[in-house]
Every structure is written in C-alpha cells, then in structure tokens.
C-alpha distance (Angstrom), angle and dihedral (degrees) to the residues before:
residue distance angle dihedral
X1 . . .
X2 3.75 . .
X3 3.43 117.1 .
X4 3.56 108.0 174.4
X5 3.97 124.4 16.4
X6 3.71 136.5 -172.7
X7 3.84 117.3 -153.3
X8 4.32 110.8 -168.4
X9 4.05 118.7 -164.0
X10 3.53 123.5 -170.6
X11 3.76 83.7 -135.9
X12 4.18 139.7 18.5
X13 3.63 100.6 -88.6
X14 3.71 109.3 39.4
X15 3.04 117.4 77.1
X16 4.28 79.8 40.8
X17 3.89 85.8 65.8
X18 3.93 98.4 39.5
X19 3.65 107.6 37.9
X20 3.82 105.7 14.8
X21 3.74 91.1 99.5
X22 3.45 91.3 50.7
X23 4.35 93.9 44.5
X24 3.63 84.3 45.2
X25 4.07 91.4 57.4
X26 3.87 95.3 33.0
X27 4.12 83.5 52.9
X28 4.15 95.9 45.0
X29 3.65 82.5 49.4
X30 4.03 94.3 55.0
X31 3.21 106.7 -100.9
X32 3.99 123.3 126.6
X33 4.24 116.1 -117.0
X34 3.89 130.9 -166.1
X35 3.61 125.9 -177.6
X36 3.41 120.5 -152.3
X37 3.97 123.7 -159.9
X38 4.04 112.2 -170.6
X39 3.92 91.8 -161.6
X40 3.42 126.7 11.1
X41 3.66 109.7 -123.1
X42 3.44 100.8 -113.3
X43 3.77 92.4 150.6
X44 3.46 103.9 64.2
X45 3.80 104.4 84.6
X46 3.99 114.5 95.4
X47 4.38 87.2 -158.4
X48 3.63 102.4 29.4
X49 3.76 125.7 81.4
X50 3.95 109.3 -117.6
X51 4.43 89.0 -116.2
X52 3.95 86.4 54.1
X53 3.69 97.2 51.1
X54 3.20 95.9 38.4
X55 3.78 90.9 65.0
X56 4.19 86.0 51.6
X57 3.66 99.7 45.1
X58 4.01 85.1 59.0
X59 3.53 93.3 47.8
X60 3.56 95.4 43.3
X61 4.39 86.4 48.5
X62 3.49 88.5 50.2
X63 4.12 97.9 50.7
X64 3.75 85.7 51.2
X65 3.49 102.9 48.2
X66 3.84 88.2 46.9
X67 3.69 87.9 49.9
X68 3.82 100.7 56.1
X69 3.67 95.3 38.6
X70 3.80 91.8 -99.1
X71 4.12 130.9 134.8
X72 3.25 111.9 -120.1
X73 4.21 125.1 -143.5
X74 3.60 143.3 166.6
X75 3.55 145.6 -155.7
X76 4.03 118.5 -147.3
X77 4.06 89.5 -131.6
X78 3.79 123.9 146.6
X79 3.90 112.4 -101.4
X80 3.92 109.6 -125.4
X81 3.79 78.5 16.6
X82 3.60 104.8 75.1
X83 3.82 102.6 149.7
X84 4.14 118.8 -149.5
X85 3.29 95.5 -139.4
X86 4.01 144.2 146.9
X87 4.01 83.1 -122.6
X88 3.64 84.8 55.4
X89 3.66 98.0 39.5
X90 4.09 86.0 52.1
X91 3.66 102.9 51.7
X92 3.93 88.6 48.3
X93 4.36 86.5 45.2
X94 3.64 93.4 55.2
X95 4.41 90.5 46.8
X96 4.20 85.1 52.9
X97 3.90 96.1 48.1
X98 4.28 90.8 44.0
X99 4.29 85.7 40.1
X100 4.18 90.8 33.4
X101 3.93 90.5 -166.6
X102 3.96 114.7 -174.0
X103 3.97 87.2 -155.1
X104 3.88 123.8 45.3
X105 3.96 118.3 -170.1
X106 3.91 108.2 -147.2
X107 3.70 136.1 175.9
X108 4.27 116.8 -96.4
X109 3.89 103.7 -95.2
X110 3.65 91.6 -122.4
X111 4.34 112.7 70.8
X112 4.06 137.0 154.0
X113 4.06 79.6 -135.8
X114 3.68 114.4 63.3
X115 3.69 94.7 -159.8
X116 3.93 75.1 66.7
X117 3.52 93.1 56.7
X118 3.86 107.4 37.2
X119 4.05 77.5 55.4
X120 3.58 93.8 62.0
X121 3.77 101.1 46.7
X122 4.00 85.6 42.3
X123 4.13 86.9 63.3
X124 3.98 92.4 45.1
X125 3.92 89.3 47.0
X126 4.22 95.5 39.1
X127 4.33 83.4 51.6
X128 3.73 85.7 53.5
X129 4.01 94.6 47.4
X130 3.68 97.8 41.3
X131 3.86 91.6 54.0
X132 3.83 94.1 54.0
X133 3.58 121.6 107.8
X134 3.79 107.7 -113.4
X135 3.77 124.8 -154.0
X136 3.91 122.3 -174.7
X137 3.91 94.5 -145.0
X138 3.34 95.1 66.1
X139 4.04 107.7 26.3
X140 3.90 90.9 32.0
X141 4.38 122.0 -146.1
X142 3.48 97.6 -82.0
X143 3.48 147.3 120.7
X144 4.15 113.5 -35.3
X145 3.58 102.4 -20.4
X146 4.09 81.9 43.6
X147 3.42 91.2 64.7
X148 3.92 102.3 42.1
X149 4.03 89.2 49.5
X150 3.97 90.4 52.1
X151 4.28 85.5 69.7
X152 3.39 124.7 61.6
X153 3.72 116.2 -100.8
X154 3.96 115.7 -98.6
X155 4.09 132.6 -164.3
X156 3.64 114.8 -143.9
X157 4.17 100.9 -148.9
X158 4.51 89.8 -155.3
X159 3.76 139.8 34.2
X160 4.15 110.6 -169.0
X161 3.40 114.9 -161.2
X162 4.37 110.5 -142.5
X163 3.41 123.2 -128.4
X164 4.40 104.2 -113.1
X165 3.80 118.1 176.1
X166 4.07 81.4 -146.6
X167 4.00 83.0 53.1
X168 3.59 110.6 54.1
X169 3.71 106.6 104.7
X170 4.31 106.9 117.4
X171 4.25 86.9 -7.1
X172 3.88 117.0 133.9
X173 3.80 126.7 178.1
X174 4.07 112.3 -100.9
X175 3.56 104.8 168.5
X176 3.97 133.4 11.8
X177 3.93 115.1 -142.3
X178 4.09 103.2 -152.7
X179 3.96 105.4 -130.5
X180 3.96 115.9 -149.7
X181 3.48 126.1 -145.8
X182 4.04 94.0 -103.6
X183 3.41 89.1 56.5
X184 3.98 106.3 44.7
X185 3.91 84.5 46.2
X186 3.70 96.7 50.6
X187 4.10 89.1 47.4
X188 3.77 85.0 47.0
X189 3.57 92.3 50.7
X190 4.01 96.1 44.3
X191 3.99 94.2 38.4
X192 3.55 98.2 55.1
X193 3.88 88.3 69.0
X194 4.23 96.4 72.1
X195 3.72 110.4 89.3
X196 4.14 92.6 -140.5
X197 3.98 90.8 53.0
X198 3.98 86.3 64.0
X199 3.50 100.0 49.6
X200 3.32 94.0 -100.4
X201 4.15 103.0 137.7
X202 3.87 101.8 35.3
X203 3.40 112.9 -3.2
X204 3.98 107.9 -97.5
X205 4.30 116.0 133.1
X206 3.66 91.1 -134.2
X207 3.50 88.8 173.9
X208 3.82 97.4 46.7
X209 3.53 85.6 46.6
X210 3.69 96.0 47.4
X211 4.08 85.5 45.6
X212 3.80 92.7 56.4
X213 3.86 98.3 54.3
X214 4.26 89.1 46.2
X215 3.95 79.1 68.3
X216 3.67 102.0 30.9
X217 3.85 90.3 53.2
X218 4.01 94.8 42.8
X219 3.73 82.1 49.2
X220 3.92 87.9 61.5
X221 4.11 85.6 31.7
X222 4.00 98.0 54.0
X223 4.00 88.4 -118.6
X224 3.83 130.2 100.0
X225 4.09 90.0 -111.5
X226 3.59 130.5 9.7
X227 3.95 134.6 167.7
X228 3.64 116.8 -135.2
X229 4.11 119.8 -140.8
X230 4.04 127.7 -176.7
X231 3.88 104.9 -134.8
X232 3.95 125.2 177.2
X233 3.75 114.6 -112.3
X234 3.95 130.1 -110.6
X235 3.74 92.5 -136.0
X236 3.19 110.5 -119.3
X237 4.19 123.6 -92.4
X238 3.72 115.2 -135.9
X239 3.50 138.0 166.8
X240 4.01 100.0 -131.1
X241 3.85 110.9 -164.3
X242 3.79 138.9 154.4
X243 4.03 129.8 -112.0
C-alpha cells in the first residue's frame, strides 16, 4: 500500500503527463502526492521568451497539482541545463526526508533529452542521501548539507520508473497500475490546462498520445486504461534443496 509518494520531473509537465493518472488514483484512494519539477521548463516555447513562460509553466504546475489533489514544488534549475550534481542531489534529499515518501516516481535512466536523464540519476542519488545518517559534528548546520541534516533521515522502500515517449531507449514495462474512470477523467480535466499538452509549442498531442497508451497498456493489463512503470526486482527468496 503506498501511502505517500513523490513523483520528480526534469521539467513542469512531465511527470503531469506520465504519472498524473496514477497521482490522481493514488490521491482518490487516500494517499498524499507531491510533484516535484527540478527546472521549470521555461525553454520549451518556440514564441515565448524563456522568463515569460517560465512564469506560465508554474502557474500551469500549480493548477494541476491543485486539481488532482497533489502539492505542487519547484526547483529554480536551468532548463536544458539540468546539472547532476551533489548540489542537486541535496536540495531534492532534504524535500524526501521533510515529504518521507515510501514510493518515488522517476524518469527511465535512458532519454533523447538529457535533462530527462540527469533527472533520473538525481532521484536514485537524492534516495541514497536522504537515507544517510547525518551528524552535525562532522557535516556542520550549514548551507545544503545544513539543511538536509536538520530532518531526520528517511528510506524510501520503491523507485517507479514512468513510462515517457522521450524515454524509451532500454525501458520495459514491470508493473501495470489499473486507472479508473474517476481518475483518467479528473487527469483529463486538469491536463488539458498546460499549453505544451495541447500541442501548442511544437505540434505533438501529448495528451492524445498519453490517452492511447492508458488503453494500449490496459489492453496488455486486462483493464480499460493502465499506466505502465519499470521497477527493479526483489529477487526472489527460495528455499533451494535437493530430492
């Protein structure tokens, strides 16, 4: 049962398309969401200076997030500039021990973008961080590391890895989340709202897109819509023995 998760885009908007169906269940079900964007996007607009839509990807973030039931935050990182860093890995450490998630949602490893990427391994390394034990003598109050060792060190028990049509190099389908009517509709409802998922920058129908692989996946699922995740396996425990 998750009770809490943690879902962290490289921009405002992805992890919207990839896991909002799947927030907007996990949150109709009771459980408590935040996404996290790392920059905001502010490049992705062919006719609007990056400063201007930088100020409507964060609104748009914002109005989904409050729509689904989600919080909402994000980092002031450079778009096509998203650094993989221990800086990085800190600021996004300290949100996951004040949040304490037991399921993070994560780009695939593998991307075309490399914001995409550098997101992923920031997640993997930020899980790593916030589980650490922290002690003041030796990593002092200050600054970044300051911050993270003023919470209490949390585990997160699951990274999921979205399915991103910008992501798919190397990715394969682990688990199917089922998505119920409420919950597609409601992600309809809130997506629809963000410029991008339109077609309004270049041209792509994210949200047709997006649409199609709900039912292709529940297809492969046994449901009407499903979203498909890449998780690591527990390997499995067996008692090997002879005749």
């Amino acid at each position: 049962m998750t009770k809490s998760v943690l879902a962290v885009g490289a921009h405002i908007g992805d992890m919207d398309l990839t896991a909002g169906p799947t927030l907007a269940k996990l949150v109709l079900e009771g459980a408590s969401a935040t996404i996290v964007a790392l920059t905001p996007g502010e490049r992705g607009h062919p006719r609007m200076t990056p400063s201007e839509y930088k100020k409507q990807k964060i609104a748009e973030g914002e109005a989904f997030a409050a729509a689904i039931g989600a919080d909402f935050m994000v980092l002031d990182h450079s778009d096509g500039f998203l650094a993989d860093s221990d800086d990085v890995a800190l600021e996004l450490a300290t949100i996951i021990r004040d949040k304490q998630p037991d399921t993070l949602i994560a780009h695939w490893k593998h991307s075309i973008h490399r914001d995409h990427e550098h997101a992923s391994s920031l997640v993997e390394r930020a899980r790593f961080l916030a589980g650490l034990p922290s002690d003041p003598e030796i990593d002092g109050m200050e600054g970044a590391v300051g911050k993270l060792a003023a919470l209490p060190r949390h585990g997160v028990r699951s990274i999921l890895h979205a399915e991103n049509w910008e992501d798919m190099e190397g990715f394969q389908p682990s688990m199917y989340v089922p998505i119920p009517d409420e919950a597609f509709y409601l992600w309809v409802s809130a997506i629809r709202h963000q410029a991008f998922a339109r077609g309004e920058t270049y041209g792509f129908r994210y949200i047709d897109y997006y649409t199609a692989l709900m039912t292709t996946r529940g297809c492969l699922a046994g449901y009407p819509r499903a979203c498909a995740f890449h998780t690591n396996p527990t390997p499995e425990i067996t008692k090997l023995a002879g005749p």
